[in-house]
C-alpha positions in Angstrom: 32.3 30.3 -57.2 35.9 30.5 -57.5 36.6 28.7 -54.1 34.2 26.0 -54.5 35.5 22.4 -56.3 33.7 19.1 -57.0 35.3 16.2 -55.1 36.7 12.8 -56.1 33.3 11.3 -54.8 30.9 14.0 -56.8 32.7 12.3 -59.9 33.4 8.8 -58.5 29.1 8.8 -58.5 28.8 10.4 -61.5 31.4 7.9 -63.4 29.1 5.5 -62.5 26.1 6.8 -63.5 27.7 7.6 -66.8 28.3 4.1 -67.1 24.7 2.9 -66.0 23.6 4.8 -68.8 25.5 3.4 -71.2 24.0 -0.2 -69.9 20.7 1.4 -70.6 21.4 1.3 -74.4 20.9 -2.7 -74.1 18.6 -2.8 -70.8 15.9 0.9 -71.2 14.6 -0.5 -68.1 17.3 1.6 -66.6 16.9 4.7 -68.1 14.8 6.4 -65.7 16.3 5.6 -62.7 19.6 6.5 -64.0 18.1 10.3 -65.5 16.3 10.3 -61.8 20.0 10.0 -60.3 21.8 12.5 -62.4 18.7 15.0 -61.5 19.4 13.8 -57.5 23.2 14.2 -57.9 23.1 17.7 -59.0 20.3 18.9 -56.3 22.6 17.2 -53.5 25.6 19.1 -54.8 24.1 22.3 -54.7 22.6 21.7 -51.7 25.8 20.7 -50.3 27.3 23.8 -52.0 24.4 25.9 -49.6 25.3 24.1 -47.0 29.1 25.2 -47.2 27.8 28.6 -46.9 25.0 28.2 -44.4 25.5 30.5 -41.0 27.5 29.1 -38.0 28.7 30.2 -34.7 28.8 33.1 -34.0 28.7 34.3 -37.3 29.2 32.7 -41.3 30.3 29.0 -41.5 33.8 28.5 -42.0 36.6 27.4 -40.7 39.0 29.4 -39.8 43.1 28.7 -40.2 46.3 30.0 -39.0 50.3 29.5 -39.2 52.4 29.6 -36.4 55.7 29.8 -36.6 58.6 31.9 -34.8 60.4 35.0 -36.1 63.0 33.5 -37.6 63.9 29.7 -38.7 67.0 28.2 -37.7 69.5 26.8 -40.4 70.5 23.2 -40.3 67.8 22.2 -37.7 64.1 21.3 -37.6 61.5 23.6 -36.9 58.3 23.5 -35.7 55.4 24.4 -37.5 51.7 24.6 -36.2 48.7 25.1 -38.5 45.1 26.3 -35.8 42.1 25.1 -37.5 38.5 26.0 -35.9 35.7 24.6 -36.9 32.4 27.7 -36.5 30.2 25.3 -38.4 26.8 23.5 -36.9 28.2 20.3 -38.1 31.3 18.2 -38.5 33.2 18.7 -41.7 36.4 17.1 -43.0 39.4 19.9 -44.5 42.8 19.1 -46.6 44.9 21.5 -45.5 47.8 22.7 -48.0 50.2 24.7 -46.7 52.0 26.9 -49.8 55.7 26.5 -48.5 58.9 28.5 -50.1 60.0 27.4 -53.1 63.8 26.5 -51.5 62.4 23.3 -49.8 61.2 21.5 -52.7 58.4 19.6 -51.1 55.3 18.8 -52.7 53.8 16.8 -49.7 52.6 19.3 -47.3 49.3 18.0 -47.1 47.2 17.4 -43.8 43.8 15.8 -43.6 41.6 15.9 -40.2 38.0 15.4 -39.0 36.9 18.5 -36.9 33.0 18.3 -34.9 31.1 21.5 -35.0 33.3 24.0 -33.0 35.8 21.8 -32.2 39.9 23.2 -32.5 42.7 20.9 -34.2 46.1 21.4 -34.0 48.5 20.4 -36.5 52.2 20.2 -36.6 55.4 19.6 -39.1 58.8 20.6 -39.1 60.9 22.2 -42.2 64.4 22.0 -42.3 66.4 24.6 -43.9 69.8 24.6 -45.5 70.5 27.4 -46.4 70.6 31.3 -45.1 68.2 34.0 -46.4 64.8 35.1 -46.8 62.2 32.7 -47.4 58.5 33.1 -48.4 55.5 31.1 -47.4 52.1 31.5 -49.9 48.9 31.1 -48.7 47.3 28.4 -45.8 44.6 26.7 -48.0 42.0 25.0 -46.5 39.7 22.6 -48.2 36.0 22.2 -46.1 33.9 19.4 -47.2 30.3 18.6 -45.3 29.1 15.2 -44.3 27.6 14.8 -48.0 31.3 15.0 -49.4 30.1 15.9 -52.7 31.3 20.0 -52.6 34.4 21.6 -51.3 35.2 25.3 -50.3 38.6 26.5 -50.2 40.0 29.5 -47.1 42.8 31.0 -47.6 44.6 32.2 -45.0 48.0 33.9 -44.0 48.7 35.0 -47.7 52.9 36.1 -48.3 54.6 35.8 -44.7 58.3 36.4 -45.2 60.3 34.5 -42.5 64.5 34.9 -42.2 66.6 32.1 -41.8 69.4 32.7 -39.2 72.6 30.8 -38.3 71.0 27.9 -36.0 70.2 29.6 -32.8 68.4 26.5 -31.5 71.5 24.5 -31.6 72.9 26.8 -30.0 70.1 27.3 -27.3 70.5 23.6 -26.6 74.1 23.4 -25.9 73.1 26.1 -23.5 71.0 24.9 -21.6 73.0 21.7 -21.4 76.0 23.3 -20.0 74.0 25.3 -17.7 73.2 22.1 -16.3 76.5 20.3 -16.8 75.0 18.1 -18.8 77.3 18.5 -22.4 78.0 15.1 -22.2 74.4 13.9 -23.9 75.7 15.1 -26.9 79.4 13.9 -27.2 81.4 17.0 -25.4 83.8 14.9 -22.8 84.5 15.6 -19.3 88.3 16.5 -19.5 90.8 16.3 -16.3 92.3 19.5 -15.5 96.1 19.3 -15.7 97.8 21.3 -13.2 96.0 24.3 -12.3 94.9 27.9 -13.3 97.3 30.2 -12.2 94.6 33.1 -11.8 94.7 33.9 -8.3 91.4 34.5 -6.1 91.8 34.3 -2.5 93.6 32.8 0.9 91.2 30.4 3.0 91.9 27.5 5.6 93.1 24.7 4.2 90.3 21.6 4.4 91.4 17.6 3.9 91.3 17.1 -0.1 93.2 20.7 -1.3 96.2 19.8 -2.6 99.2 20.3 -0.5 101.1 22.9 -3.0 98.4 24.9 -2.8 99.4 25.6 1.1 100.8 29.3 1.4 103.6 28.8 4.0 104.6 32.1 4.7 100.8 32.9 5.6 100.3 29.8 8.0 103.4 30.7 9.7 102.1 34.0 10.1 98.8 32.8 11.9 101.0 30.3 13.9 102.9 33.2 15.2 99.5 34.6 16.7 98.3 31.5 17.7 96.2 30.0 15.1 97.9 26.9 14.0 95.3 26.4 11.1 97.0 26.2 7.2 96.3 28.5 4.9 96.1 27.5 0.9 95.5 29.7 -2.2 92.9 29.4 -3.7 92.5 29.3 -7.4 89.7 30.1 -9.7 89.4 29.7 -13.7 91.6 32.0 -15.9 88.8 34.4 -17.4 88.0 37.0 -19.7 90.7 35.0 -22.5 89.7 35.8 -26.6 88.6 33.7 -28.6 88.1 34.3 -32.1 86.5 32.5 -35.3 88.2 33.3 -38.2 85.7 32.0 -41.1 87.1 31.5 -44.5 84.2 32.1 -47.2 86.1 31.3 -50.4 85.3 29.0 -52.8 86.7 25.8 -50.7 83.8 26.2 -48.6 81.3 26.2 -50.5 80.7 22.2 -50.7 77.8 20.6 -49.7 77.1 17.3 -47.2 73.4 16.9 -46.4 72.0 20.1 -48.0 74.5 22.2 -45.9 77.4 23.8 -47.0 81.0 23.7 -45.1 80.6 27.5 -44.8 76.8 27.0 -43.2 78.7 24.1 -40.6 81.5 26.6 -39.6 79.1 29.7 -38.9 76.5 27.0 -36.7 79.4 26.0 -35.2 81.1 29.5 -34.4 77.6 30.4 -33.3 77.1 27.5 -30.5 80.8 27.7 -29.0 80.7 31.9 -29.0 78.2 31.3 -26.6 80.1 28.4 -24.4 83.1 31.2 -24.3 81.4 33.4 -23.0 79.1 31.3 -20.8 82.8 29.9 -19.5 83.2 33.9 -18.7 85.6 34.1 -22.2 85.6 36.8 -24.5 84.1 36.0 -28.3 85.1 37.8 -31.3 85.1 37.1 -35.3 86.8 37.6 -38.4 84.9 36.4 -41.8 87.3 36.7 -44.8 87.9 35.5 -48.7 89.5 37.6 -51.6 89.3 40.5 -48.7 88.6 40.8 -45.0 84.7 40.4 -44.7 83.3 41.1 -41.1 85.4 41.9 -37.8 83.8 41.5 -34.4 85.5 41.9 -31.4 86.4 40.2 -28.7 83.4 40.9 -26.1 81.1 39.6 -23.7 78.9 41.8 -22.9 75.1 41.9 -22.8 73.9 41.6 -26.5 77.2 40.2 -27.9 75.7 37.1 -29.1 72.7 38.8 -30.7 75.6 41.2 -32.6 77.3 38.2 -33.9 74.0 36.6 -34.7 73.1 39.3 -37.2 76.7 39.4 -38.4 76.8 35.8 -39.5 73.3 36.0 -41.0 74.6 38.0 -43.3 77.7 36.0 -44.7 78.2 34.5 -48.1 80.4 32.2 -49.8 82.7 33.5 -52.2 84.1 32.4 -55.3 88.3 33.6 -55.4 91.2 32.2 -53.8 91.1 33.0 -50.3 93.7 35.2 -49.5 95.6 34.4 -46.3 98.1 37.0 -46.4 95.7 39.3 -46.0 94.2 37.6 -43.2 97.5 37.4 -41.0 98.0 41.4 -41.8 94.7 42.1 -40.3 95.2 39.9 -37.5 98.5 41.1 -36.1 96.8 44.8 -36.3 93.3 44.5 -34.7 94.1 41.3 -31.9 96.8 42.5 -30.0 96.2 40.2 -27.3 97.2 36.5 -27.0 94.2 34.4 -28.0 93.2 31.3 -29.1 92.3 31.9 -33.0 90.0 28.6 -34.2 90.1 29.5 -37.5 87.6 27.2 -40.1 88.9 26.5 -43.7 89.1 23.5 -45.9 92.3 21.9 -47.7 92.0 19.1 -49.8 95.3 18.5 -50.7 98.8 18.8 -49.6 100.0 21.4 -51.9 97.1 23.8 -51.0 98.2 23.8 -47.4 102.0 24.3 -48.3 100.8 27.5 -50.0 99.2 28.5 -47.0 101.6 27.0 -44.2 104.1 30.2 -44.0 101.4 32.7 -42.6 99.3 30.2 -40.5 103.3 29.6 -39.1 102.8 33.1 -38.3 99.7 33.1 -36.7 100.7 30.8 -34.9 103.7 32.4 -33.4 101.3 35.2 -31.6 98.3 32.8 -30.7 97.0 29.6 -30.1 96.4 28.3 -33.5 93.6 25.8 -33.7 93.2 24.4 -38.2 89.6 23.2 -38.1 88.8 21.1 -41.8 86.8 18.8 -43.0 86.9 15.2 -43.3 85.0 14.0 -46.7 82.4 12.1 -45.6 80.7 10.6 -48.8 84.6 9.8 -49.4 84.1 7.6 -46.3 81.0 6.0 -47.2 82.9 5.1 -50.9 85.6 3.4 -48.9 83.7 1.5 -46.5 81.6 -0.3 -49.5 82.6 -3.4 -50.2 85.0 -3.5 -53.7 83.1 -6.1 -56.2 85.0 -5.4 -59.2 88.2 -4.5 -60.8 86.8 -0.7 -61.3 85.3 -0.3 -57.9 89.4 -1.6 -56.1 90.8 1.5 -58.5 88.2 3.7 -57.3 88.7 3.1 -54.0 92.4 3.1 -54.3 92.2 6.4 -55.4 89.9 7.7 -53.0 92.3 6.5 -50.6 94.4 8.7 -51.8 92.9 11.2 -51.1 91.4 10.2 -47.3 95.9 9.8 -47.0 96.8 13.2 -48.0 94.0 14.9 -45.1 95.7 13.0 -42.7 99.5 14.1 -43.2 98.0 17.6 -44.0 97.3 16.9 -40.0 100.5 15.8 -39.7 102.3 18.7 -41.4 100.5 21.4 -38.9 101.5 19.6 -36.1 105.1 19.1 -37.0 104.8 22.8 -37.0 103.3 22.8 -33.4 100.2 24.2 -35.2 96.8 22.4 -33.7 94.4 20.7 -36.0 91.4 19.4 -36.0 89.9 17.2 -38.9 86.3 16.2 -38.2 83.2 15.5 -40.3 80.9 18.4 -40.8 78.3 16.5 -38.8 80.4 16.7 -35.7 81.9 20.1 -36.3 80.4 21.4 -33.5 81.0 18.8 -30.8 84.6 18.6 -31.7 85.5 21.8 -31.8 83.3 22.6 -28.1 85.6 19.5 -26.9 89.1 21.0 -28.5 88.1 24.4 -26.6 87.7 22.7 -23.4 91.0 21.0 -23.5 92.8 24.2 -23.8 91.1 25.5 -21.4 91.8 22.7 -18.8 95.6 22.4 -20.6 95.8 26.2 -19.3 97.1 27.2 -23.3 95.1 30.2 -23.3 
């Protein structure tokens, strides 16, 4: 009895009844009828109460529910859902479907109606989006059956307590995968960029053909085959400098912690580190990482073997923000002692102001005096938004002078690496990824790594 409710049209009929009968009172011409229909309405409901629990195919009517949904969830992007409903009823019913999502999405609408025939199979589908890392816990998959007569429902409950992880967001970076399998990165913003010059790895001597470029010729080859007869050129041919590091270096202090659109900076940076890991090594590049705050969090290195990405995967699930100063010096020490090798170092951080890079500027100097420094930080975009409104009143010019003010100091904080032949890149967290994909590229066709 506990999974059986009255519906909105068991009491839509009695509320009128009810009233009927209080019409009777000044017409008793209507008295009967009315008692007749209160005796009808309860015998329909229970029959429709019978009927909810009458046999079906093959065995007890019901219909039966289930939640699909992968492994894991990614962070930051949508993901599917699927909810299987069967119908092993003799007739047709109609089920509201509430699915008991975790508590961290906040959503009160998860609510699906549908029409299923007897044995007929319905599908239905919605995405969640999380923002934020962890464990998260669905409830139960309830299911509300109601029969042609609509007067009755019985509630299923299905898939009770399913625990699903949310990792760093794989199917971002799945994507950008199969895009540049197919040498297709440009759909999403990632530009083609001219090589200058050319790699200086070395690969092989082969005839020369019309197109190879005439420095490429090896003289002292072709004159060699001249001398026995062949009077065909021979050029050197070049291949893409491989197996160069490339390392993240995540700051998880307290700057990072700021949200735009549900997701913190710390959330952008590890999606991002988690997308162009995988374009290294796809480019045949070596990816490592290095999370650190207060103290050195988690080291990775360099690698690209089989399971790499899986290993740093696991290792970024696991990061959380921190609430001290980040401590740089620290990072630099531990640098210069585990990298020994040249490598580009694209290391994510915020700085808000002027000052706070200043305090920082003598050991990313230093970093930069060993590797290829690239200062990814984040442009403010609701800052943005503030300043492209239109200024009605007095207040709202001061406010945006101010916020100004602020937009002018990120921009010579750009201006201060670079006088310091440090590379930066200020972006919006939105195109954190795209950006920092395109910035890779460029060294890599600039030959700086």
């Amino acid at each position: 009895m506990r999974n059986l409710f009255l519906t909105r049209r068991f009491f839509l009929i009695l509320a009128a009844i009810a009233g009927g009968l209080l019409v009777s009172f000044f017409v008793p011409v209507l008295l009967l009828p009315l008692q007749l229909g209160v005796a009808l309405l309860g015998v329909l409901a229970l029959l429709d109460g019978l009927l909810l629990y009458a046999p079906g195919r093959p065995g007890p009517g019901s219909v039966l529910g289930r939640r699909v949904l992968g492994e894991k969830l990614a962070n930051g992007s949508d993901n599917d859902i699927a909810i299987y409903l069967e119908n092993t009823y003799r007739f047709p019913v109609r089920t509201e479907t509430i699915d008991e999502i975790p508590p961290q999405f906040q959503r009160r609408d998860v609510l699906f109606r549908a029409a299923l025939k007897a044995g007929e199979t319905s599908i239905i589908r919605y995405q969640l989006r999380p923002v934020k890392r962890g464990e998260y816990h669905f409830g139960a998959l309830n299911v509300f059956v109601a029969s042609p007569l609509g007067l009755v429902r019985r509630r299923f409950r299905y898939g009770q307590q399913q625990m699903v992880p949310v990792y760093p967001s794989f199917l971002q970076m799945r994507q950008y995968e199969l895009l540049a399998i197919s040498n297709r990165l440009t759909e999403v913003g990632v530009k083609r960029i001219r090589r200058v010059g050319r790699s200086m790895e070395f690969e092989q001597l082969r005839p020369y053909v019309p197109g190879d470029d005439p420095r490429t010729i090896n003289w002292p080859a072709s004159a060699r085959r001249s001398s026995a007869g062949d009077d065909t050129l021979v050029v050197n041919h070049y291949q893409d400098e491989r197996a160069q590091q490339v390392y993240c270096l995540i700051d998880k202090g307290r700057v990072m912690r700021m949200p735009f659109e549900g997701l913190s900076l710390l959330d952008y940076a590890i999606n991002a580190t988690l997308v162009l890991s995988n374009i290294a090594i796809l480019k045949h590049d070596k990816a490592g990482l290095i999370t650190f705050a207060d103290r050195i969090g988690a080291i990775v290195p360099a690698d690209r073997r089989g399971g790499h990405m899986r290993r740093l995967l696991e290792v970024l699930y696991k990061q959380r923000t921190k609430y001290l100063e980040t401590d740089f010096e620290l990072l630099y020490t531990n640098v210069k002692a585990k990298i020994r090798q040249r490598s580009l170092l694209m290391l994510f951080t915020n700085f808000e102001t002027l000052n706070g890079l200043q305090r920082q500027l003598p050991y990313l100097r230093r970093l930069a005096k060993d590797h290829l420094l690239l200062v990814v930080f984040f442009e403010n975009t609701e800052l943005r938004e503030f300043l492209d409104a239109p200024a009605t009143t007095t207040q709202d010019v001061y406010n945006q002078t101010v916020a100004e003010k602020f937009a002018q100091e990120k921009r010579q904080i750009v201006r201060e690496l670079q006088r310091y032949g440090i590379h930066a890149l200020l972006t919006a967290p939105q195109d954190l990824t795209v950006n920092a994909i395109n910035r890779y590229l460029e060294f890599k066709a600039r030959g700086l790594i």
